[in-house]
Backbone bond lengths (Angstrom), bond angles and torsions (degrees), N, CA, C in turn:
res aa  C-N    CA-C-N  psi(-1)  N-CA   C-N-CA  omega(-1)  CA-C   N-CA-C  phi
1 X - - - 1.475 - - 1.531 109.57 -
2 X 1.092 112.46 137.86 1.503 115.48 178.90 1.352 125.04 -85.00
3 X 1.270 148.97 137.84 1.237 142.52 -110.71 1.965 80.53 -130.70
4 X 1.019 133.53 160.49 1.661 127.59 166.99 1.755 86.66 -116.40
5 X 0.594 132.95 108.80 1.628 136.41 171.96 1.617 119.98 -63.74
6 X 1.284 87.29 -60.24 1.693 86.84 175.71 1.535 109.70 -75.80
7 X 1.485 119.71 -24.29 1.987 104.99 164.76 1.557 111.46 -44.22
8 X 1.545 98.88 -41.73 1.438 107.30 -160.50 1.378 112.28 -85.11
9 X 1.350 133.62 -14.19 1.237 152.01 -157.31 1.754 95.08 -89.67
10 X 2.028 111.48 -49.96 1.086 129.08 -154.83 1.725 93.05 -79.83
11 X 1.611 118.53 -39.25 1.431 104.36 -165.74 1.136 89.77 -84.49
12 X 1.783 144.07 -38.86 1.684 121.52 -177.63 1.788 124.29 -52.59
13 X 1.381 92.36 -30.61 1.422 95.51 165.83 1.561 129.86 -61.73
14 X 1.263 91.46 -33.44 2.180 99.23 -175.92 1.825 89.05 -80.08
15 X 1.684 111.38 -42.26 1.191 90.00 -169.76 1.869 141.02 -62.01
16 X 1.432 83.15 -46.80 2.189 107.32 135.16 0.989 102.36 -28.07
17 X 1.353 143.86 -96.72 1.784 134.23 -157.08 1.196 91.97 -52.44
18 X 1.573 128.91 -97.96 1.433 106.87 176.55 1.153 165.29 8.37
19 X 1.699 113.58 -53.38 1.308 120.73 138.11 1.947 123.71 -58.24
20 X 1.135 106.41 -24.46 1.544 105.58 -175.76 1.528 112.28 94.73
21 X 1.683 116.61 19.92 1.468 104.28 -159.01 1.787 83.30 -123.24
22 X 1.749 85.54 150.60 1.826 97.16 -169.71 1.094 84.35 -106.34
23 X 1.727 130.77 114.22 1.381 148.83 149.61 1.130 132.47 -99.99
24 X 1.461 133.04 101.51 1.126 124.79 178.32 1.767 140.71 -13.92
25 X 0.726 137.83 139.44 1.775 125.65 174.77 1.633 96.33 -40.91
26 X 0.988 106.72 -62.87 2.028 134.70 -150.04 1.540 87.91 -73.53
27 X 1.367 127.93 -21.98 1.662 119.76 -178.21 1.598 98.90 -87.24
28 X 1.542 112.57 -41.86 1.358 107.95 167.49 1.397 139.16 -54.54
29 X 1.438 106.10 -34.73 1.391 116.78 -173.96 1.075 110.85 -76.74
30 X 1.607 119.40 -32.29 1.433 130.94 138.62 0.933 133.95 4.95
31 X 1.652 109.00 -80.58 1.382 122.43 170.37 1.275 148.97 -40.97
32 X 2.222 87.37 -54.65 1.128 126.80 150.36 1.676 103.65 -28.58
33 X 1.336 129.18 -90.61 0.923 150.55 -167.68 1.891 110.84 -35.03
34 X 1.194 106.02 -27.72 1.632 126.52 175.30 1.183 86.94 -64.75
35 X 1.973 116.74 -81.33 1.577 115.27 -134.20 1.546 100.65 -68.74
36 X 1.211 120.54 -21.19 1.296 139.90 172.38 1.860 121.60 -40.90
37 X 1.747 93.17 -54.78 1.787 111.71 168.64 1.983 101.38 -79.19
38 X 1.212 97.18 -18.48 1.873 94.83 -166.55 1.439 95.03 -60.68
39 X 2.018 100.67 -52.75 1.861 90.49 -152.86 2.172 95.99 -77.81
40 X 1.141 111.74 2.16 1.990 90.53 -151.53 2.061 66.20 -94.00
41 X 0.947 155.25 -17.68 1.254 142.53 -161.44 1.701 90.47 -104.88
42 X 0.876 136.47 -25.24 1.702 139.03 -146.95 1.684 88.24 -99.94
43 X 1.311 125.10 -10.96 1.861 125.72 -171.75 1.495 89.59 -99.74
44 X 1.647 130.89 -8.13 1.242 119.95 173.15 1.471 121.61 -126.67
45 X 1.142 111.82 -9.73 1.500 121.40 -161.94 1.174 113.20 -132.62
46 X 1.696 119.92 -6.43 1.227 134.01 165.20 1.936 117.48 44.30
47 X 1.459 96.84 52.17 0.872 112.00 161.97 1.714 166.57 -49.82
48 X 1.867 76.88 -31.57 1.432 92.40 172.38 1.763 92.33 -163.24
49 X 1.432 119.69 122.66 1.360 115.03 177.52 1.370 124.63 -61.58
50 X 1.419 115.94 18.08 1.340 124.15 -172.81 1.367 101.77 -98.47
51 X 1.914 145.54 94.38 1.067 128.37 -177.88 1.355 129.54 -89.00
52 X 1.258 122.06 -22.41 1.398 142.76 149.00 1.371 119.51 -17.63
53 X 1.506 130.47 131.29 1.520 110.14 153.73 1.102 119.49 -99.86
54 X 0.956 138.63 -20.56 1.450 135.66 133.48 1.746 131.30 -3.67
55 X 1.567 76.91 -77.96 1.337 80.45 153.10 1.415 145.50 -45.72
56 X 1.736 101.58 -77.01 1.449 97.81 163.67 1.076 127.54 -48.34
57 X 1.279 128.98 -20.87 1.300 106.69 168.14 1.521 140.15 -76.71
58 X 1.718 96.86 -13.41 1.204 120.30 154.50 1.954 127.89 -60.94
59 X 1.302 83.12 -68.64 1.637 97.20 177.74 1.724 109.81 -85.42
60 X 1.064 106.95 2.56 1.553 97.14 175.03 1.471 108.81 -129.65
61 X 1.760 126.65 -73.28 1.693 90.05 173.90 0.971 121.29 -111.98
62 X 1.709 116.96 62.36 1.340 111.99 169.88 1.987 91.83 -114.75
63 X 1.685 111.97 -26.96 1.093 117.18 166.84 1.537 106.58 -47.19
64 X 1.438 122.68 -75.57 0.807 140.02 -177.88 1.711 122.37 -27.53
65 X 1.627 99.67 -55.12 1.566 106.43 -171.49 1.623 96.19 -88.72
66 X 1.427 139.36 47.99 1.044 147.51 171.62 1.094 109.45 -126.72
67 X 1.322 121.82 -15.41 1.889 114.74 -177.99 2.164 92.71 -125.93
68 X 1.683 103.94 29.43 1.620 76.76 169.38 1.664 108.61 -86.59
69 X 1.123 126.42 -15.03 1.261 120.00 -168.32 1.379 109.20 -49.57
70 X 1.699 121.96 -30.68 1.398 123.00 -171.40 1.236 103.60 -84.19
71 X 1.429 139.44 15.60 1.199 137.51 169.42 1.467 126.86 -103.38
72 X 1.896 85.86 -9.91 1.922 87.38 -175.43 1.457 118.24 -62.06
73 X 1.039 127.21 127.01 1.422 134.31 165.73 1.313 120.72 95.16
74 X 1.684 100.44 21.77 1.878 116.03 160.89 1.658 97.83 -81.93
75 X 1.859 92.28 151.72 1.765 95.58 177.17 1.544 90.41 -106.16
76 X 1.260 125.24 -15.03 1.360 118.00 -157.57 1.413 106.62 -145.44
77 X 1.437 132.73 116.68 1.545 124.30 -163.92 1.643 92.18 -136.69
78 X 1.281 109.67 138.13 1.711 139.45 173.25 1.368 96.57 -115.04
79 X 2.052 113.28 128.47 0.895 138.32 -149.89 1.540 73.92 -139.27
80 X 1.457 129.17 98.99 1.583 135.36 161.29 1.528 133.24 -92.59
81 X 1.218 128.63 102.80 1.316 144.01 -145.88 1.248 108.28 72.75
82 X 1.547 124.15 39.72 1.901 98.58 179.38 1.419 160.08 -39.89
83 X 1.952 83.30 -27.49 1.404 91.51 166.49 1.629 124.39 98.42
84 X 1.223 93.10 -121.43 1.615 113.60 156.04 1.949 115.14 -106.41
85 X 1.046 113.12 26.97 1.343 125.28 -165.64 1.532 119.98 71.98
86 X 1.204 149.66 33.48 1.189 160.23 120.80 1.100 140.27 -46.04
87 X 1.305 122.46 97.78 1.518 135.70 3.61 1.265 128.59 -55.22
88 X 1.471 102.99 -41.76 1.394 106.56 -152.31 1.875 128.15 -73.40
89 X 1.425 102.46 -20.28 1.357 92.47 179.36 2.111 106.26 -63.28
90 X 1.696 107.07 -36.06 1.505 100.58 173.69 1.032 121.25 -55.45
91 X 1.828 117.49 -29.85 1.402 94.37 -173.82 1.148 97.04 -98.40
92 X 1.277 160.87 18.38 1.246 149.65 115.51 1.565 121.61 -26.72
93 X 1.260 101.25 -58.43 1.653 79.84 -177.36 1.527 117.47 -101.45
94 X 1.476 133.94 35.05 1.185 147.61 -167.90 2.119 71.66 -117.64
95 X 1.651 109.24 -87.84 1.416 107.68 175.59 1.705 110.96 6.05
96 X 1.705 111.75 -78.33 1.219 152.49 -156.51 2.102 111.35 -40.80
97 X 1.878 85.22 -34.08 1.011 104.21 -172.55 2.154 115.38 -108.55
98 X 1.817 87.80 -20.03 1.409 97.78 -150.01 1.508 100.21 -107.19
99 X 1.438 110.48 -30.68 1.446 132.70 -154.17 1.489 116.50 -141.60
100 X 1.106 114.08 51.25 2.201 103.84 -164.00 0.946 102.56 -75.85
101 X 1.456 151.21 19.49 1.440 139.55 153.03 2.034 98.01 -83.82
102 X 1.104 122.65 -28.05 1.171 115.98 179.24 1.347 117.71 -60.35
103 X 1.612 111.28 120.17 1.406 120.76 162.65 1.626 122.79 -98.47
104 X 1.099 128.90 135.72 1.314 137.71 -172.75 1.443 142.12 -113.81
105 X 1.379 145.61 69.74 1.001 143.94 -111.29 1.502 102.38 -127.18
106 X 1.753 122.79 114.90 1.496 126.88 -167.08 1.408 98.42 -101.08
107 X 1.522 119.44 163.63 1.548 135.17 -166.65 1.485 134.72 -149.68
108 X 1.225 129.12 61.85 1.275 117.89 -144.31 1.672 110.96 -132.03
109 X 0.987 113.85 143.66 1.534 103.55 -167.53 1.227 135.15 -79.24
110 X 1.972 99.79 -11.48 1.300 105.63 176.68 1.594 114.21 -103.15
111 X 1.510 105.10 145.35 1.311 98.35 -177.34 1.656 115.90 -64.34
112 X 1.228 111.26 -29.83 1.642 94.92 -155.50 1.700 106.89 -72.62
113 X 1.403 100.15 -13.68 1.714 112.19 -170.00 1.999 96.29 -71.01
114 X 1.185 105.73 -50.85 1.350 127.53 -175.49 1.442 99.04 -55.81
115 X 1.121 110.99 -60.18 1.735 105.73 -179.29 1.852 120.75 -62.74
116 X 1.738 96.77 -26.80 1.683 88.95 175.77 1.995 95.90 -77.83
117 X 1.321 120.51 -23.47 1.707 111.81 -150.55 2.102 79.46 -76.91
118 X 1.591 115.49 -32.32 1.077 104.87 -173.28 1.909 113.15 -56.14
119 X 1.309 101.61 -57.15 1.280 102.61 171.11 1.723 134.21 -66.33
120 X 1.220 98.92 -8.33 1.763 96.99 151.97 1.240 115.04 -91.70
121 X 1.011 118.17 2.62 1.755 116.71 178.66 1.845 99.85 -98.86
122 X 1.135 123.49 -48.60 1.052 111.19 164.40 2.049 136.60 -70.28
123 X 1.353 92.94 -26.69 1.557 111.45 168.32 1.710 98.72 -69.66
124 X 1.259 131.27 -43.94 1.448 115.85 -178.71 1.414 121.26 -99.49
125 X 1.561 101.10 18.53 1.400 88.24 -159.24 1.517 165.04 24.96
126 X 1.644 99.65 63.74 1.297 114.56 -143.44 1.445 72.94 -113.31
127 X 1.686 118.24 101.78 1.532 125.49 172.57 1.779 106.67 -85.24
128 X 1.679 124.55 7.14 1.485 124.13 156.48 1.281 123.75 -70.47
129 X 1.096 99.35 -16.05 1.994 102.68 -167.26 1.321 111.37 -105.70
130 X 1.421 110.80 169.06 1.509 132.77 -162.64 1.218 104.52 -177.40
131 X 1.445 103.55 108.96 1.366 142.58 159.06 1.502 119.12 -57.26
132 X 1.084 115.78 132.72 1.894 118.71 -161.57 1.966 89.33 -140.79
133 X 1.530 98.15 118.49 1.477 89.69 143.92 1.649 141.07 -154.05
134 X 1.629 98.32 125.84 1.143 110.50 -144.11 2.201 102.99 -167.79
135 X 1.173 85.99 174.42 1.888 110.04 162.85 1.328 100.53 -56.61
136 X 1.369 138.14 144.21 1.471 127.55 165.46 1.545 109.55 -99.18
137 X 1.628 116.02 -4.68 1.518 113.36 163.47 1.564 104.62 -79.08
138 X 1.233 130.27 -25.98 1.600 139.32 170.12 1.431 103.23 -62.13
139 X 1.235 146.00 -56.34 1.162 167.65 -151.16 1.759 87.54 -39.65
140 X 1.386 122.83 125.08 1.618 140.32 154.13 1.285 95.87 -103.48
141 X 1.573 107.04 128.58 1.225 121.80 155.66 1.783 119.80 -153.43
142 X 1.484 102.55 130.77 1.569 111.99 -175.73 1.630 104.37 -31.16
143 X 1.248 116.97 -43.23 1.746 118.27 -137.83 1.364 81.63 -135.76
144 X 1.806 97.80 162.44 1.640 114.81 168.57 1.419 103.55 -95.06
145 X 1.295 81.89 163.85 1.852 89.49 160.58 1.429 118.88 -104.77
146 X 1.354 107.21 141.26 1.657 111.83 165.78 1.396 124.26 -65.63
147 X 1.233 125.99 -38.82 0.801 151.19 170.90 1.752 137.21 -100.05
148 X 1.177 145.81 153.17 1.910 126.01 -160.44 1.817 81.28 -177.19
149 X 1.461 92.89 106.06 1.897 103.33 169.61 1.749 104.03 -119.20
150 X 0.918 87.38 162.74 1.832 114.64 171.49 0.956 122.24 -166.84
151 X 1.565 118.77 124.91 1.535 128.81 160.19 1.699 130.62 -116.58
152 X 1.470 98.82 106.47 1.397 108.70 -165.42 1.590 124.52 74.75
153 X 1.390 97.31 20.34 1.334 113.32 165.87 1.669 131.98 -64.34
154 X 1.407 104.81 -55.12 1.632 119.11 178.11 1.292 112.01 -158.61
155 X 1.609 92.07 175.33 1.770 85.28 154.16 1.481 128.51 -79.38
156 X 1.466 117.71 162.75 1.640 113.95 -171.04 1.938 106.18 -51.13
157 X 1.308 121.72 -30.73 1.454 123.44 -161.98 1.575 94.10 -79.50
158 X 1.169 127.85 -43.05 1.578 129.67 176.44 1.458 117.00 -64.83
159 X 1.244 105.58 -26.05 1.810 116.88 -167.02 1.387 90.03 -78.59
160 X 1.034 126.00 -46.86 1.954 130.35 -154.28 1.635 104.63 -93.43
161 X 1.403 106.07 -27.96 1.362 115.76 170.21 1.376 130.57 -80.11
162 X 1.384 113.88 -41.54 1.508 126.14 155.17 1.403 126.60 -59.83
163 X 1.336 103.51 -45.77 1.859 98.81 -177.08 1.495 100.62 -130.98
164 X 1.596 139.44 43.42 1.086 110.84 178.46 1.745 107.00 -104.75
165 X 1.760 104.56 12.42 1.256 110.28 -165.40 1.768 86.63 -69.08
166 X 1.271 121.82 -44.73 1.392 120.00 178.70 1.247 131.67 -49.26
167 X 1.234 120.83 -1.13 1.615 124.27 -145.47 2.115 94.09 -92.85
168 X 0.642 126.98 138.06 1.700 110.31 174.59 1.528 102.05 -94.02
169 X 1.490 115.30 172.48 1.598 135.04 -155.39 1.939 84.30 -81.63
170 X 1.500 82.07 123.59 1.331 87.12 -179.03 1.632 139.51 111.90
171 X 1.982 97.55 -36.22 1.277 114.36 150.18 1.436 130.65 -48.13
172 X 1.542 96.82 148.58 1.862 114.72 159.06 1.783 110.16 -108.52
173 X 1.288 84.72 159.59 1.535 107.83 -178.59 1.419 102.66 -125.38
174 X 1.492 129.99 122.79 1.435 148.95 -145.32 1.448 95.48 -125.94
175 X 0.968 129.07 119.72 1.189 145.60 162.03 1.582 124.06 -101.31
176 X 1.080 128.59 105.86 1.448 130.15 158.76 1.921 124.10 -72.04
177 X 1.154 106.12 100.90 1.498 104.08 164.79 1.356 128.25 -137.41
178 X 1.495 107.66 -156.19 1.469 124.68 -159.50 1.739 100.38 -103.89
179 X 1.465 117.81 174.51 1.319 98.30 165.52 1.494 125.80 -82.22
180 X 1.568 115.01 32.23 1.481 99.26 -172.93 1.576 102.85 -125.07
181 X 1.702 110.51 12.63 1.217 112.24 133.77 1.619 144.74 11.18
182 X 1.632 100.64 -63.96 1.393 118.82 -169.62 1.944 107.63 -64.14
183 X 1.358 104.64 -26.25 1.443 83.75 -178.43 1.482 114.99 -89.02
184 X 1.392 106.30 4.69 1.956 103.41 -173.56 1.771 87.93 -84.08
185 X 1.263 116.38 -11.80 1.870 106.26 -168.60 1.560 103.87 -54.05
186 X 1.717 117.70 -37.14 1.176 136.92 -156.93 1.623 105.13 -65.12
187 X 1.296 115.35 -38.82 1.071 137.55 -154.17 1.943 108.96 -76.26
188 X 1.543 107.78 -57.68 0.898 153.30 -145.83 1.785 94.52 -47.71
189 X 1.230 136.27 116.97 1.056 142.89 -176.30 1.475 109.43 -50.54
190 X 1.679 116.12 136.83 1.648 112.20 -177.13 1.548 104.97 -71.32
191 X 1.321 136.35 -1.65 1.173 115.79 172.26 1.817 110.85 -74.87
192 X 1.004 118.83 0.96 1.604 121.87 -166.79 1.729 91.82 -130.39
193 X 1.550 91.33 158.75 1.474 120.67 174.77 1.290 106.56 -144.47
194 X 1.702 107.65 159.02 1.552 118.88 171.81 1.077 126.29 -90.84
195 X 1.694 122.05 93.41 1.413 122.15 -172.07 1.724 117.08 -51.22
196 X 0.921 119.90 -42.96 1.754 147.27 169.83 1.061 110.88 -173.45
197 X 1.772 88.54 168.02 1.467 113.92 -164.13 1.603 90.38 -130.48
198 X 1.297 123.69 117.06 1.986 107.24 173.68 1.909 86.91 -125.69
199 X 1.237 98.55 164.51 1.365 115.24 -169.65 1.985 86.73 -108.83
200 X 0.839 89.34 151.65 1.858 103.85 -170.84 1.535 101.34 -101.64
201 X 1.440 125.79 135.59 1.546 136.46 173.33 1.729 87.46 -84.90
202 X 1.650 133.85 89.36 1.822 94.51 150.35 1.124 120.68 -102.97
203 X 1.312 114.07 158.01 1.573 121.49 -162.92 1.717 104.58 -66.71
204 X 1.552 113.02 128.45 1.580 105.43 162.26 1.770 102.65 89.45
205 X 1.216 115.07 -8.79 1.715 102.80 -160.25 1.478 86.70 -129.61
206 X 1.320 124.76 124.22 1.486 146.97 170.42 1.810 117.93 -68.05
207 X 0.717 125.93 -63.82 1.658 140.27 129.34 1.974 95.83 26.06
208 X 1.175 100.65 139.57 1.723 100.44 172.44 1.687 81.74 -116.13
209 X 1.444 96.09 157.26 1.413 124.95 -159.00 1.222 93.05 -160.35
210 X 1.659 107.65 139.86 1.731 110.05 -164.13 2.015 84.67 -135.05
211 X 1.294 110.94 174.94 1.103 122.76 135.55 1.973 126.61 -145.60
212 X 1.505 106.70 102.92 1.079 112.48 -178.64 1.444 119.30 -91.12
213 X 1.767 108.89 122.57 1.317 137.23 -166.51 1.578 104.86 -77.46
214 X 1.361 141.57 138.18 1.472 124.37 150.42 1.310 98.87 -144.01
215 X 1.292 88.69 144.87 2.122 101.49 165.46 1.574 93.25 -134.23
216 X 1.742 92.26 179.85 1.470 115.66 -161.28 1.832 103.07 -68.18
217 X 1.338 114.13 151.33 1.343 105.91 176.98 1.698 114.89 -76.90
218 X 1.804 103.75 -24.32 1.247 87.76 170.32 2.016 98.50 -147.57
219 X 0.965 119.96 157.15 1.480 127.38 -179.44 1.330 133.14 -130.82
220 X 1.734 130.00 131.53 1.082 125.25 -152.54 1.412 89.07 -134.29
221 X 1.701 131.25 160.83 1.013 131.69 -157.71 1.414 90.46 -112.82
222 X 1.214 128.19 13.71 1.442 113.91 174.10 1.655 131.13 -100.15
C-alpha cells in the first residue's frame, strides 16, 4: 500500500499542536520515517495488527505521543514487551530531540520483533537505545531504571512481578491500557500501589486510553 506522506505528515502535525507538544519538523519527519519502516516490515513480520497508516498513526503514535509527558525527566526508560517499539522507540526519538541525557532500553522475546526494533534503531539513528532479546525477569543489566513502561504487555500483577526487580528506589512503572484496566487493580501485589490513574486525550481515536502509574508501597535503599 502506498503511504501519502505529506497526508500523513499534515495530520501528525495538527496532531502535535493538539497534543500541546513542541516537536521539531526533523523530530517529526522522524517519526514519519518510523511508521514508514513499521508498515513495509509489518506486511512480513506481522508486527502490529494495525495495517493502515492512517491508522497507526492514529492508534499507534499518536497513542503513544500522548503519554510522553509522563516520561519527562526519566534518565533511564524500560520499554517491556515492545513489540514493534511501542512506546519506546517514540520516546526515543522525541527523548533524542527533547531529552539527550535520556537512555532507553527495549525487551522483547521474540526475535524477529527484536531484529526489526534493531533495524529502526539503526535506520533512525537513535544512538540512545538498546535492543534486548530475551525474558525481562532474565534481563542483566549494569543500572536500574527510573522509569518501567508497557503497552499491551500483561496484566498489572505480571508487569510489577516480572520486571519490577529492575525498577530503582524511587521509580514508577507506567502502564499503558484499555478501559478494562479496573479489574487488574484487584490483583495487584500489596507490595505496590497506584500512584495515578489519568485517562489520555488521543487525537482522532475514540477508544479510552489510560495511563496507570505504580511504585513500591514502601522502599529501602538496600
Amino acid at each position: 500500500m502506498t503511504i501519502d506522506r505529506q497526508t500523513l505528515r499534515e495530520q501528525l502535525s495538527a496532531g502535535v499542536q493538539q497534543l500541546g507538544l513542541d516537536l521539531p519538523d526533523a523530530c517529526q519527519e522522524q517519526l514519519l520515517d518510523y511508521l514508514v519502516l513499521l508498515q513495509k516490515w509489518n506486511s512480513v513480520y506481522n508486527l502490529t495488527a494495525v495495517r493502515d497508516a492512517q491508522q497507526m498513526l492514529t492508534h499507534h503514535l499518536f497513542d503513544c505521543l500522548a503519554a510522553l509527558h509522563a516520561f519527562v525527566g526519566a534518565k533511564r526508560v524500560l520499554d517491556v514487551g515492545s513489540g514493534g517499539g511501542l512506546p519506546g522507540v517514540i520516546i526515543a526519538i522525541w527523548a533524542a530531540w527533547s531529552a539527550p541525557e535520556m537512555r532507553v532500553d527495549l525487551i522483547d522475546t521474540v526475535h524477529k520483533k527484536t531484529a526489526f526494533l534493531a533495524q529502526a534503531k539503526a535506520e533512525l539513528q537513535l544512538s540512545n537505545l538498546t535492543v534486548h532479546t530475551g525474558r525481562v525477569e532474565q534481563l542483566a543489566t549494569e543500572h536500574l531504571f527510573d522509569v518501567i513502561t508497557s503497552r499491551a504487555f500483561a496484566a498489572l500483577n505480571d508487569f510489577v512481578n516480572l520486571s519490577g526487580h529492575l525498577l530503582c528506589v524511587g521509580g514508577k512503572m507506567i502502564a499503558m491500557k484499555g478501559p478494562a484496566f479496573e479489574t487488574e487493580l484487584a490483583t495487584l501485589p500489596t507490595a505496590w500501589r497506584v500512584e495515578s490513574i489519568e485517562r489520555l486525550i488521543v487525537p482522532a481515536m475514540s477508544g479510552e486510553r489510560y495511563l496507570i502509574t505504580l511504585m513500591r508501597t514502601h522502599e529501602t535503599s538496600n
